[in-house]
Each structure stands twice: as C-alpha cells, then as structure tokens.
Chimera marker file (.cmm) of the C-alpha trace (Angstrom):
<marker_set name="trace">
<marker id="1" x="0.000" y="0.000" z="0.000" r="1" g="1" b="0" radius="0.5"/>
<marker id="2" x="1.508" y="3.611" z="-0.861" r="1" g="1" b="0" radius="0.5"/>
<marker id="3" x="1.643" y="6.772" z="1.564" r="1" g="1" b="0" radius="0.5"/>
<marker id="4" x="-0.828" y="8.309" z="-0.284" r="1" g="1" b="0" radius="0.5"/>
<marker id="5" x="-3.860" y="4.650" z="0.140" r="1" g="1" b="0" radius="0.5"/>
<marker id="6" x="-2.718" y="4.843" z="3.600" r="1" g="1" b="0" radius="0.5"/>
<marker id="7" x="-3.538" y="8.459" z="4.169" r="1" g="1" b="0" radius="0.5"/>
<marker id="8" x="-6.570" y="7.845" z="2.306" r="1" g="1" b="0" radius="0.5"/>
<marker id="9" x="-7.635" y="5.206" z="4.138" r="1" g="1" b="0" radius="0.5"/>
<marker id="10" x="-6.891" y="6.789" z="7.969" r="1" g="1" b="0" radius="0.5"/>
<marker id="11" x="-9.138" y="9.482" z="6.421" r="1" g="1" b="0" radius="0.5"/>
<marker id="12" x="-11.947" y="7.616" z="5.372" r="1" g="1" b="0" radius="0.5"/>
<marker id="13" x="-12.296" y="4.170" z="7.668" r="1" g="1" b="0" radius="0.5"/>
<marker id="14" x="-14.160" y="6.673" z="10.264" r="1" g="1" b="0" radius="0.5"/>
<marker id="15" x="-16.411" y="7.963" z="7.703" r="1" g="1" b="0" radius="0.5"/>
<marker id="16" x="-17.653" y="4.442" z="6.446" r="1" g="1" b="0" radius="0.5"/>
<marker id="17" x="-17.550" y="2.928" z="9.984" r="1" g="1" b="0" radius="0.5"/>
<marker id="18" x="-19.912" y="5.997" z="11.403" r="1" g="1" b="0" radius="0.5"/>
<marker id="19" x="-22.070" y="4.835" z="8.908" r="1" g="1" b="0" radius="0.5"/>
<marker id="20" x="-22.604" y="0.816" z="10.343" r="1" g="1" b="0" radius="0.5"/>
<marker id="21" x="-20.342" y="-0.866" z="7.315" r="1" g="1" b="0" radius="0.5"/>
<marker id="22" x="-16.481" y="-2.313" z="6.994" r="1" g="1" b="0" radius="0.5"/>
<marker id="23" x="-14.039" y="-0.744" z="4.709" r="1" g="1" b="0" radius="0.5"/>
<marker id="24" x="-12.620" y="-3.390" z="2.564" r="1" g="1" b="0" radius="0.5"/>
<marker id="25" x="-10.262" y="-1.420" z="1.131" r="1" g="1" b="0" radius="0.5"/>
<marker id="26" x="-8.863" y="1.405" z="-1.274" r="1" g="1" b="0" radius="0.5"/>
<marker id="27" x="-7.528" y="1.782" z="-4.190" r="1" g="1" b="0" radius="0.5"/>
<marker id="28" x="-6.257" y="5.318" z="-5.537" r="1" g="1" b="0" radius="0.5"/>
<marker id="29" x="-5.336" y="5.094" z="-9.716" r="1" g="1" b="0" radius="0.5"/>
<marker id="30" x="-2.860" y="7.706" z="-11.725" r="1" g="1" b="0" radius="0.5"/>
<marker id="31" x="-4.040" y="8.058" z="-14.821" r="1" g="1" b="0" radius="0.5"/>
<marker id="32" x="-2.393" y="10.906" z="-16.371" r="1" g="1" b="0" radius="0.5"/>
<marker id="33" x="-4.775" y="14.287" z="-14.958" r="1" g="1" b="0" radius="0.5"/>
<marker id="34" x="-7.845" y="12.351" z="-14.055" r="1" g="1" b="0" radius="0.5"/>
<marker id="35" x="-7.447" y="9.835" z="-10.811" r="1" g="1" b="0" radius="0.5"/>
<marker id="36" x="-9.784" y="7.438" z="-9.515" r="1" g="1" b="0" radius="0.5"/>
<marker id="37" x="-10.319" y="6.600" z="-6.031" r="1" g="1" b="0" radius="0.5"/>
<marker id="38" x="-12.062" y="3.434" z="-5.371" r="1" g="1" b="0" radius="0.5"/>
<marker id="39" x="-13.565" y="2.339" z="-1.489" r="1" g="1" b="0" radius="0.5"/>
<marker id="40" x="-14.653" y="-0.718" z="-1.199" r="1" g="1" b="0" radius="0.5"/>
<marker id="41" x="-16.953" y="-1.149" z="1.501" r="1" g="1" b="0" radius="0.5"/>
<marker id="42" x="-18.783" y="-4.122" z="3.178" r="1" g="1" b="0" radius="0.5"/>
<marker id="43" x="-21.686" y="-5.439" z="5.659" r="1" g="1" b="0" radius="0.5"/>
<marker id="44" x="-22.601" y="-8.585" z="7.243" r="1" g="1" b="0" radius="0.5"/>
<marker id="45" x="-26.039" y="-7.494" z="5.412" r="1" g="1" b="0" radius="0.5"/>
<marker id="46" x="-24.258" y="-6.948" z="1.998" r="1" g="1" b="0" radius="0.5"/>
<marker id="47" x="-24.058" y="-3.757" z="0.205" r="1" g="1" b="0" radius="0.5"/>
<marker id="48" x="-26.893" y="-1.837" z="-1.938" r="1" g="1" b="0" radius="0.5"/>
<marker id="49" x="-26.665" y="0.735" z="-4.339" r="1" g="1" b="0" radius="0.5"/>
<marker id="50" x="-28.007" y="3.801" z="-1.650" r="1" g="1" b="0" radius="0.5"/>
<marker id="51" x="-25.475" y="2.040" z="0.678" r="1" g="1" b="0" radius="0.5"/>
<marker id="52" x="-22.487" y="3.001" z="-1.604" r="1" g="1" b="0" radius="0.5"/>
<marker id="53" x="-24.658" y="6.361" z="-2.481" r="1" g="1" b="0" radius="0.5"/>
<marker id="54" x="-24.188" y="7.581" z="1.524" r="1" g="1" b="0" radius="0.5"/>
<marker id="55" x="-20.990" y="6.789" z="1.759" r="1" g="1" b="0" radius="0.5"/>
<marker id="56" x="-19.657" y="8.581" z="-1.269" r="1" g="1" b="0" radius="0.5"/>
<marker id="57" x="-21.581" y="11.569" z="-0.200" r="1" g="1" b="0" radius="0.5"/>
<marker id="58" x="-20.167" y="11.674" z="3.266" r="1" g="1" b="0" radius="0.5"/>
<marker id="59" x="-16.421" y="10.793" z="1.937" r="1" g="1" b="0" radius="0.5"/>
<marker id="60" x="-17.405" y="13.872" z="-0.909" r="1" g="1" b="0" radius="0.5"/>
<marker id="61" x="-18.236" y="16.236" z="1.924" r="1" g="1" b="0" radius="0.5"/>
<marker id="62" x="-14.823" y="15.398" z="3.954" r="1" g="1" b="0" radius="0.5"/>
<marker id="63" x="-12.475" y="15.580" z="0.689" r="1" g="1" b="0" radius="0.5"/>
<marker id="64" x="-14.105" y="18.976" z="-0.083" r="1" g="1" b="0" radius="0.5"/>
<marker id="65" x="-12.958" y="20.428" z="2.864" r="1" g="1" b="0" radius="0.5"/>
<marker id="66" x="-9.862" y="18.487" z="3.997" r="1" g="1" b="0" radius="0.5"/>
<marker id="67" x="-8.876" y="17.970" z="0.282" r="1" g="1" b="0" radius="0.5"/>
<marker id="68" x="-6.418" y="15.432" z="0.097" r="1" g="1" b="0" radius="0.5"/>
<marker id="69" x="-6.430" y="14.876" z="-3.360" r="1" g="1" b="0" radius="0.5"/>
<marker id="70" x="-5.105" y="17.659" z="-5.212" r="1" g="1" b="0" radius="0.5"/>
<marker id="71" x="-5.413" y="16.426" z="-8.654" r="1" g="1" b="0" radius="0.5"/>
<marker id="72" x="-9.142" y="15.391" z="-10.696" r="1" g="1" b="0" radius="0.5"/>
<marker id="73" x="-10.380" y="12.424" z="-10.002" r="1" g="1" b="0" radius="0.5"/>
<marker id="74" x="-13.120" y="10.431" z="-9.691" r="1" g="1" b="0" radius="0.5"/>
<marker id="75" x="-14.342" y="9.010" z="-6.663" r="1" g="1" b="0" radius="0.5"/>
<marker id="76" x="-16.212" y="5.571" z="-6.754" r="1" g="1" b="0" radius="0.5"/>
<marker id="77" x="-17.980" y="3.790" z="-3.723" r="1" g="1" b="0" radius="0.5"/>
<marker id="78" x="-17.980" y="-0.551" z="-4.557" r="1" g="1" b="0" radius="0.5"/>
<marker id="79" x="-18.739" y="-3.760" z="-2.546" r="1" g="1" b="0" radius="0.5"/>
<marker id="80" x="-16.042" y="-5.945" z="-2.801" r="1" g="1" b="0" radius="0.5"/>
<marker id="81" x="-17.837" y="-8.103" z="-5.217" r="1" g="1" b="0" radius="0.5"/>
<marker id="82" x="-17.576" y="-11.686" z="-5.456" r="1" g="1" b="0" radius="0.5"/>
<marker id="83" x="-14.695" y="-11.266" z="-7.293" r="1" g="1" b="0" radius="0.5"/>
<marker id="84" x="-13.192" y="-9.258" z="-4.409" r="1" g="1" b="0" radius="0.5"/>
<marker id="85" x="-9.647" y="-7.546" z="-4.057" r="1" g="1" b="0" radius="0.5"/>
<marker id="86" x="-8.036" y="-8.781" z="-1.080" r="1" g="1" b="0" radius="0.5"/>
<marker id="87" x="-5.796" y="-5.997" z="0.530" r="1" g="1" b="0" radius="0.5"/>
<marker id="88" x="-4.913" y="-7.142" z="4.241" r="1" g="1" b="0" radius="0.5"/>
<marker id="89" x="-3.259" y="-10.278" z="5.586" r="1" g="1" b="0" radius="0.5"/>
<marker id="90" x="-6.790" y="-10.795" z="6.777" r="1" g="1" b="0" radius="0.5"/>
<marker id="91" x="-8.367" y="-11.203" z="4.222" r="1" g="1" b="0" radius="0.5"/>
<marker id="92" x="-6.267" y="-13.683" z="2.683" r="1" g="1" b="0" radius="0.5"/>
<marker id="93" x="-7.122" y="-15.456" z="6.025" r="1" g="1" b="0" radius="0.5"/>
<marker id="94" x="-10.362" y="-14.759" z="5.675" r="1" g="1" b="0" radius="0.5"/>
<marker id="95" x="-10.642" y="-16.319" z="2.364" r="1" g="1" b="0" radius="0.5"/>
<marker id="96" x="-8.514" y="-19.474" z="2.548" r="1" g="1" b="0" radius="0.5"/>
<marker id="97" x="-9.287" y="-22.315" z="0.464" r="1" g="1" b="0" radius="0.5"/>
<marker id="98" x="-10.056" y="-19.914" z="-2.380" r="1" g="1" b="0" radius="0.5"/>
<marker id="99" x="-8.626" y="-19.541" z="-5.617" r="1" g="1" b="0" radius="0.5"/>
<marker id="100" x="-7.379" y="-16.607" z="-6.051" r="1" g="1" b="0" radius="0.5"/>
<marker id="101" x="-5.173" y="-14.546" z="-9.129" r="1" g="1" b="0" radius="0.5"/>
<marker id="102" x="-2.436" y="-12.664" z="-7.874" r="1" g="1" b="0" radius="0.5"/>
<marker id="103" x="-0.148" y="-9.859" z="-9.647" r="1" g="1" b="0" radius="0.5"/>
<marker id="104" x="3.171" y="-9.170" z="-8.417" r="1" g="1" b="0" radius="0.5"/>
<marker id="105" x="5.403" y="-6.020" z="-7.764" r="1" g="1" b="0" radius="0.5"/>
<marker id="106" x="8.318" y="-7.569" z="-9.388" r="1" g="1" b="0" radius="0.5"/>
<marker id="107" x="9.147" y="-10.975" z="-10.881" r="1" g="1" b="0" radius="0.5"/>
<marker id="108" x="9.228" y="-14.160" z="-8.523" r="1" g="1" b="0" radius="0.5"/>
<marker id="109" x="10.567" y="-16.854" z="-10.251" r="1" g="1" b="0" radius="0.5"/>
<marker id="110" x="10.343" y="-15.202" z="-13.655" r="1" g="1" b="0" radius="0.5"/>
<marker id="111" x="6.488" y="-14.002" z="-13.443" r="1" g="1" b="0" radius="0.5"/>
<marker id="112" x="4.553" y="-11.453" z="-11.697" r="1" g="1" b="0" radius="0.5"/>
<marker id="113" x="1.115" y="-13.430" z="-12.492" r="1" g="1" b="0" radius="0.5"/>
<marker id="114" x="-0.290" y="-16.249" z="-10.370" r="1" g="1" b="0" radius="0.5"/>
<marker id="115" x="-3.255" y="-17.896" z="-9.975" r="1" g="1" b="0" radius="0.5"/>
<marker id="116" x="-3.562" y="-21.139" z="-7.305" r="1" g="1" b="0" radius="0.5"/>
<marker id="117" x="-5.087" y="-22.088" z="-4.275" r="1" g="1" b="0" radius="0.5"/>
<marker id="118" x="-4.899" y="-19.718" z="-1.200" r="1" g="1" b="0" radius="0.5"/>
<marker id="119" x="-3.986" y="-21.639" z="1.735" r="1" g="1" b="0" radius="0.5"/>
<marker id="120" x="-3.352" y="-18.853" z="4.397" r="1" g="1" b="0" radius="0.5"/>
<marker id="121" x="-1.159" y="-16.991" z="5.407" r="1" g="1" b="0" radius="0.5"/>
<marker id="122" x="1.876" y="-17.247" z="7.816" r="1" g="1" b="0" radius="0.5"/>
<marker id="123" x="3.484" y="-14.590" z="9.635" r="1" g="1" b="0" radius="0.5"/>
<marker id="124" x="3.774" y="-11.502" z="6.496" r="1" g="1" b="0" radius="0.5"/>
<marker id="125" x="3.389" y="-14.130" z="3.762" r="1" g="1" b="0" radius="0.5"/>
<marker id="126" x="0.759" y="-15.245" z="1.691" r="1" g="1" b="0" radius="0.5"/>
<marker id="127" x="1.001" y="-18.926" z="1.072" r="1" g="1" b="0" radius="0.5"/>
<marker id="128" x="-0.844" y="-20.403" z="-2.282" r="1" g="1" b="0" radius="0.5"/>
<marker id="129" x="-0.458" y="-23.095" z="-4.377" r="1" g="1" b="0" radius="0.5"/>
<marker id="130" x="0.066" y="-22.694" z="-7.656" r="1" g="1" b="0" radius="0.5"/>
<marker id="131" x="0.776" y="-25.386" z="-10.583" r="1" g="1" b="0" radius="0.5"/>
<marker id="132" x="1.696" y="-27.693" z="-8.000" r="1" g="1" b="0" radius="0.5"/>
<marker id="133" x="3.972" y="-25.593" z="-5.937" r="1" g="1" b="0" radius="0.5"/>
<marker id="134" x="3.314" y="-23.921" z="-2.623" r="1" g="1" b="0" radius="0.5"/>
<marker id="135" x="4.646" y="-20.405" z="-2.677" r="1" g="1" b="0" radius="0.5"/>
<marker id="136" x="5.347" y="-18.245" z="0.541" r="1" g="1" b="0" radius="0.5"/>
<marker id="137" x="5.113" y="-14.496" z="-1.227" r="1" g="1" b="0" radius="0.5"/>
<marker id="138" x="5.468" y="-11.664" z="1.359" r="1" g="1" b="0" radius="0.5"/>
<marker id="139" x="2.111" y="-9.402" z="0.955" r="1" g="1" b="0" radius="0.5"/>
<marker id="140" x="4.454" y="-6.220" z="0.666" r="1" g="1" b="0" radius="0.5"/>
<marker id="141" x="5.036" y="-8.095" z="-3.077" r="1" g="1" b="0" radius="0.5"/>
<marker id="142" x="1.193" y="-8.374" z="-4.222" r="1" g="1" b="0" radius="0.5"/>
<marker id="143" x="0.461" y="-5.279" z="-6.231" r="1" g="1" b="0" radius="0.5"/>
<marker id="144" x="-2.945" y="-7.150" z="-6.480" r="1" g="1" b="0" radius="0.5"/>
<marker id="145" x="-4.813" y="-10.211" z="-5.619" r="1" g="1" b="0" radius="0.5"/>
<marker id="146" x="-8.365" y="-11.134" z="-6.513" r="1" g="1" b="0" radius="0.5"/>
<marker id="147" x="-10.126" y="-13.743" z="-5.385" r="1" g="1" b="0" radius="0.5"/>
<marker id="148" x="-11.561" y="-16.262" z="-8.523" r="1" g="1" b="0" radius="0.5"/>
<marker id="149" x="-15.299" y="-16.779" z="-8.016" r="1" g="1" b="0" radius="0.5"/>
<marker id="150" x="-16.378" y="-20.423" z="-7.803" r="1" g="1" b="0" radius="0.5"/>
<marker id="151" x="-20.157" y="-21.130" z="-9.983" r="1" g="1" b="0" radius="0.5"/>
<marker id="152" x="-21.104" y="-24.680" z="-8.629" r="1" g="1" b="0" radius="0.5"/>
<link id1="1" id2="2" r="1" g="1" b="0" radius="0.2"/>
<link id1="2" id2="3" r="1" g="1" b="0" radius="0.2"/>
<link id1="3" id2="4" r="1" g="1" b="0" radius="0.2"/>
<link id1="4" id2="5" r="1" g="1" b="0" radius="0.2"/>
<link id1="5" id2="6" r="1" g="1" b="0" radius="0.2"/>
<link id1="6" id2="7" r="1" g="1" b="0" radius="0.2"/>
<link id1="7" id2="8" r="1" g="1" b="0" radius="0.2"/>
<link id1="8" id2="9" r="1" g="1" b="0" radius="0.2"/>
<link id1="9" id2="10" r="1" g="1" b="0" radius="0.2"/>
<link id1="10" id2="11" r="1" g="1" b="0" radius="0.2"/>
<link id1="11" id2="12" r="1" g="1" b="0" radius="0.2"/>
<link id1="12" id2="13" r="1" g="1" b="0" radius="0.2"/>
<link id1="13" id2="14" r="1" g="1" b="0" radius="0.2"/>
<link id1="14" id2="15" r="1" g="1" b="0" radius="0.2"/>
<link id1="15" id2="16" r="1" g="1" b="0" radius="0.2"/>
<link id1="16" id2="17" r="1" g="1" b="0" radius="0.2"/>
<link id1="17" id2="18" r="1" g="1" b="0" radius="0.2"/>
<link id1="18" id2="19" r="1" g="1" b="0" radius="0.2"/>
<link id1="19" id2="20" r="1" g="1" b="0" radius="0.2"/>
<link id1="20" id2="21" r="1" g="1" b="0" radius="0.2"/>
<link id1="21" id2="22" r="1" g="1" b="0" radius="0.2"/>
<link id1="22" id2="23" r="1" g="1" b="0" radius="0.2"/>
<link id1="23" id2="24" r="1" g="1" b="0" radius="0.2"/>
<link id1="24" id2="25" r="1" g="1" b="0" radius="0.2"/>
<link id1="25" id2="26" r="1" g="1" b="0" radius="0.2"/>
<link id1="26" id2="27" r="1" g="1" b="0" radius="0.2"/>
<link id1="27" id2="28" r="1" g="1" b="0" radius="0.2"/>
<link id1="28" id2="29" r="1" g="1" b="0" radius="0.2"/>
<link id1="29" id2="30" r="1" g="1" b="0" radius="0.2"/>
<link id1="30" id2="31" r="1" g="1" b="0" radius="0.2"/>
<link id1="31" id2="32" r="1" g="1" b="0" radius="0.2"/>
<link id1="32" id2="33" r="1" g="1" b="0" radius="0.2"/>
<link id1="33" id2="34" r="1" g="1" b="0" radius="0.2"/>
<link id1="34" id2="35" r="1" g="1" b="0" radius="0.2"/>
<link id1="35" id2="36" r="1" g="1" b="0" radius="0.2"/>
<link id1="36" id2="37" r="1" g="1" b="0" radius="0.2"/>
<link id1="37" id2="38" r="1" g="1" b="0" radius="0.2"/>
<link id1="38" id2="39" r="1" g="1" b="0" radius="0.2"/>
<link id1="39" id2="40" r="1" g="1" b="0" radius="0.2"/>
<link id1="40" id2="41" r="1" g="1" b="0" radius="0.2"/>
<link id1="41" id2="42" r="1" g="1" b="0" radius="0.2"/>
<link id1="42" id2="43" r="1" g="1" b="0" radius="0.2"/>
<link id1="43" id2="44" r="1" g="1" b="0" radius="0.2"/>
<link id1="44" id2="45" r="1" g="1" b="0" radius="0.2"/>
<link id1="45" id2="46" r="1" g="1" b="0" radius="0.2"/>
<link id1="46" id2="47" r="1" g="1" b="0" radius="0.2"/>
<link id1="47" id2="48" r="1" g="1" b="0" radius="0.2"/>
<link id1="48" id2="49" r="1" g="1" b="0" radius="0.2"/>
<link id1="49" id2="50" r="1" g="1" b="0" radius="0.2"/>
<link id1="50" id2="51" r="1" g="1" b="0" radius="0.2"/>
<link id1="51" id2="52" r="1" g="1" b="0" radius="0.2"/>
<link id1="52" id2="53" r="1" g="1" b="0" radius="0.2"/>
<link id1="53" id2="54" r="1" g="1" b="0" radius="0.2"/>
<link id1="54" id2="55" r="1" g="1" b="0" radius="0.2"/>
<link id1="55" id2="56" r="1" g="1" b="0" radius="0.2"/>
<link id1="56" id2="57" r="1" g="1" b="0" radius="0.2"/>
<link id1="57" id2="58" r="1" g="1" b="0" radius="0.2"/>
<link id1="58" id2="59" r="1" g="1" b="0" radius="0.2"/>
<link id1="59" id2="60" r="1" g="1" b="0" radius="0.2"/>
<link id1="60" id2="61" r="1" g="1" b="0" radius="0.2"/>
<link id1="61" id2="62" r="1" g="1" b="0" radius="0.2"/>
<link id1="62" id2="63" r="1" g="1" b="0" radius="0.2"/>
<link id1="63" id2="64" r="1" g="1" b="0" radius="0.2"/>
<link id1="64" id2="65" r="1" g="1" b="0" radius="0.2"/>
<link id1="65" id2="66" r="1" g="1" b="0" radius="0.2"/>
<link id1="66" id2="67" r="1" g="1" b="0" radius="0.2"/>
<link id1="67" id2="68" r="1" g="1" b="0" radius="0.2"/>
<link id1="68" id2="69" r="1" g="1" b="0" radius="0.2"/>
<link id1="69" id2="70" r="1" g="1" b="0" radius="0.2"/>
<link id1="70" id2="71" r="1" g="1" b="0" radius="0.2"/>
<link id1="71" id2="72" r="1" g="1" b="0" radius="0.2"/>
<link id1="72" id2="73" r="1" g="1" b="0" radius="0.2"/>
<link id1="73" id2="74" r="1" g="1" b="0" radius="0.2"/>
<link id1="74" id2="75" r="1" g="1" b="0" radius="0.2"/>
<link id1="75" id2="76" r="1" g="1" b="0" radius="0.2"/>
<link id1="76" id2="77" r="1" g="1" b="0" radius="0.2"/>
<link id1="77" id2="78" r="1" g="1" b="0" radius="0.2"/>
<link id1="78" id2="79" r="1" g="1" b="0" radius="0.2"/>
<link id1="79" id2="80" r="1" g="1" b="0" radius="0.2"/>
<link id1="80" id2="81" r="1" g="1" b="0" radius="0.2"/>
<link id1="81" id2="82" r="1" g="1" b="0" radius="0.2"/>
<link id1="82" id2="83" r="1" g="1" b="0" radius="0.2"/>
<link id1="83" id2="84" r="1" g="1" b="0" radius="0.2"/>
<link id1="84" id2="85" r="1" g="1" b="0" radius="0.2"/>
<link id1="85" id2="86" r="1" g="1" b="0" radius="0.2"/>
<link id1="86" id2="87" r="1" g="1" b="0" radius="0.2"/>
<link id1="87" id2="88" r="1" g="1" b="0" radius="0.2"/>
<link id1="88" id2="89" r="1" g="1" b="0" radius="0.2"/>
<link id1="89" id2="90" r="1" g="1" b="0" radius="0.2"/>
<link id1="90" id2="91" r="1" g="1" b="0" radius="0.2"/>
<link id1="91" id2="92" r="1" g="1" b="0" radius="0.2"/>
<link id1="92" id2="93" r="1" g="1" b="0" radius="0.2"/>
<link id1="93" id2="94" r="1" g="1" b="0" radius="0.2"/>
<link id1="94" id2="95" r="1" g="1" b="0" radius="0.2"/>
<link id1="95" id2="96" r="1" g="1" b="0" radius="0.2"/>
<link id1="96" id2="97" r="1" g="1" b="0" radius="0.2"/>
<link id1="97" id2="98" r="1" g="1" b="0" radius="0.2"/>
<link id1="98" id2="99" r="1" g="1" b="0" radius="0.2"/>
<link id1="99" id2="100" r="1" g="1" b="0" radius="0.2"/>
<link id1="100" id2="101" r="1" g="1" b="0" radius="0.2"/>
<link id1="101" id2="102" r="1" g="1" b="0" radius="0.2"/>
<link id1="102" id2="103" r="1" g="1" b="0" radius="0.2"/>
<link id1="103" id2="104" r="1" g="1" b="0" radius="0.2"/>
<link id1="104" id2="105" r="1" g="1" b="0" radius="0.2"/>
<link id1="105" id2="106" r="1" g="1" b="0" radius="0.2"/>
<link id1="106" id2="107" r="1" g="1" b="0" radius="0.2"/>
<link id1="107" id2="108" r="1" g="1" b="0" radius="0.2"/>
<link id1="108" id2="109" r="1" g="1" b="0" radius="0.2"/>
<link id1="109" id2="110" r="1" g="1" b="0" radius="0.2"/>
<link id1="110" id2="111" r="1" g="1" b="0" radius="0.2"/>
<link id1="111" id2="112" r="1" g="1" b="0" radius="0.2"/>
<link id1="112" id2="113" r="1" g="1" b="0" radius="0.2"/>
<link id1="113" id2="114" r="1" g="1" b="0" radius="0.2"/>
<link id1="114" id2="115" r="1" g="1" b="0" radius="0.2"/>
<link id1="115" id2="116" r="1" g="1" b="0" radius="0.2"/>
<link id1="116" id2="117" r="1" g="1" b="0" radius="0.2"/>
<link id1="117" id2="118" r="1" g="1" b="0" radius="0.2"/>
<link id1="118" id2="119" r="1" g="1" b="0" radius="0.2"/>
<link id1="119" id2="120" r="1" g="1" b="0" radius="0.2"/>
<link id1="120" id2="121" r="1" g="1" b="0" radius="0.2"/>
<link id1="121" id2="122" r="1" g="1" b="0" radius="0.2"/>
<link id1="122" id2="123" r="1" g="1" b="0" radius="0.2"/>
<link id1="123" id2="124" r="1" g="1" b="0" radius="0.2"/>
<link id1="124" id2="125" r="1" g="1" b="0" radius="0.2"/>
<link id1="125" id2="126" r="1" g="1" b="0" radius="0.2"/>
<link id1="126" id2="127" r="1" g="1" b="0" radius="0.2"/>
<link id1="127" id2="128" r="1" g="1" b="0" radius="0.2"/>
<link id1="128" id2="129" r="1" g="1" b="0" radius="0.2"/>
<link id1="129" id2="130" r="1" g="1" b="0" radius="0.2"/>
<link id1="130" id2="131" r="1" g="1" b="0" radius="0.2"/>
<link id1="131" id2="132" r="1" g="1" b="0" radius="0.2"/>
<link id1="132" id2="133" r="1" g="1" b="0" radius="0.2"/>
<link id1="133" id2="134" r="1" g="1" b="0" radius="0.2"/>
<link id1="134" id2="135" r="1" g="1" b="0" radius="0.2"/>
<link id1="135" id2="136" r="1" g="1" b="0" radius="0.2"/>
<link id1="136" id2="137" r="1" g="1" b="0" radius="0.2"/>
<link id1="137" id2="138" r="1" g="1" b="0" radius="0.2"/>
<link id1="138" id2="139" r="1" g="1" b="0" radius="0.2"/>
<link id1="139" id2="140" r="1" g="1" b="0" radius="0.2"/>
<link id1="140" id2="141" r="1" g="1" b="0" radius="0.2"/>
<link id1="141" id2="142" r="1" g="1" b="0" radius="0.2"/>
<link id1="142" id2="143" r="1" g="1" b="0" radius="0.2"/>
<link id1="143" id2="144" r="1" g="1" b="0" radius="0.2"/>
<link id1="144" id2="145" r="1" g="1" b="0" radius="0.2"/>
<link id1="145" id2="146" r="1" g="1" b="0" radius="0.2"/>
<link id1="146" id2="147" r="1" g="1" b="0" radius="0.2"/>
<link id1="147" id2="148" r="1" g="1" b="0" radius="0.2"/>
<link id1="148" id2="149" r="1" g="1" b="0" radius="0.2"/>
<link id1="149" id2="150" r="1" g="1" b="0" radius="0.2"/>
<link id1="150" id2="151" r="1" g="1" b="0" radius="0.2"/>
<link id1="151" id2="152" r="1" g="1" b="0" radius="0.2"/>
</marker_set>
C-alpha cells in the first residue's frame, strides 16, 4: 500500500464505519490528470446501491474540505464483489481455500502473475499453491490479488 492509500484510508475508515459498514479497502489510480479513487466497503447485510450512495456523499463532503487529493479524479464507492480484491493479511485469512489470481510487484521466479489455491497466510506471507507448488510471497510483493469466483 503507498503513503498516499494509507492516508486515504486513515481518512476515510471513520467515515464508512460511522455509517454501520467495513471498509474493505482502497484503491487510488494515476491516470495521467484524471485519478480514480475506489472504497470498497462491506456489511454482514451486503451492500446496496443507496449504501455506496451515503458513503460517497459523506467521503465527498470530507475531501471537499480536507482535500487530500489535489489532482481530478473520480471518486467511486464498490462492494467488494464476489470477485473481491483482497488488501490485508486478513483477508487472505479470511478467504482461505479460495482460488485466487495474484499480480506481483516484481518478478518471482520469472512471473509477476499467479493464480492457485490460497492456503493462508503465515506470519507476512501469503502462502498459495500454484501449478503444484506452494509459494510463501510476502504481501508487501502483491500489487494485487483477486479472489476467482467459484459457480457450482
């Protein structure tokens, strides 16, 4: 996580916890002059459409007067999705015995793509098994990780 997702986040986990939900996570996007800032939120109860609506008014009403983002951008409220982003060791926990699709930082073995079995986590790694090899990867080396939904 950069500086910047972390500042982000320490301002707007208050916001979207006043409001009764979890903040899943954040992800803030260059691209060129426009930005996007993504929160992810999430409820035992699930997430609605006027659920992501409050939320991105109250976070809109904070930004316009702390303004932490100097550049455009475009701010988008999300559930996680069942194709969720996993950004904590917890949630790799959380979602063990999933298979999930991971992108590197840099190069592990010669690839920054995976896609295996999550099995956990231990200590600062994320441990998943991938074309028949467990792999420890510390989570400081995910640039992403998604989790692959399973239709049964």
């Amino acid at each position: 996580m950069t500086d910047k997702q972390s500042q982000l986040e320490a301002m707007v986990e208050p916001i979207v916890l006043s409001l009764g939900y979890r903040l899943w996570g954040i992800e803030f996007l260059l691209r060129g002059r426009h930005s996007l800032l993504r929160i992810y939120i999430d409820s035992d109860n699930g997430v609605t459409l006027e659920d992501c609506e409050k939320v991105s008014r109250q976070v809109s009403s904070v930004f316009d007067v702390e303004d932490p983002i100097t550049e455009e951008y475009t701010l988008e409220v999300s559930s996680p999705g069942m194709d969720r982003c996993l950004f904590r060791l917890e949630h790799y926990q959380e979602w063990k015995g999933s298979e999930v699709r991971l992108r590197l930082r840099t190069p592990f073995e010669g690839r920054r793509k995976y896609r295996g079995l999550l099995k956990g986590v231990e200590n600062q790694y994320v441990v998943i098994v991938a074309e028949g090899h467990e792999l420890l990867l510390p989570i400081e080396s995910i640039e992403k990780a998604q989790v692959i939904p399973q239709f049964d």
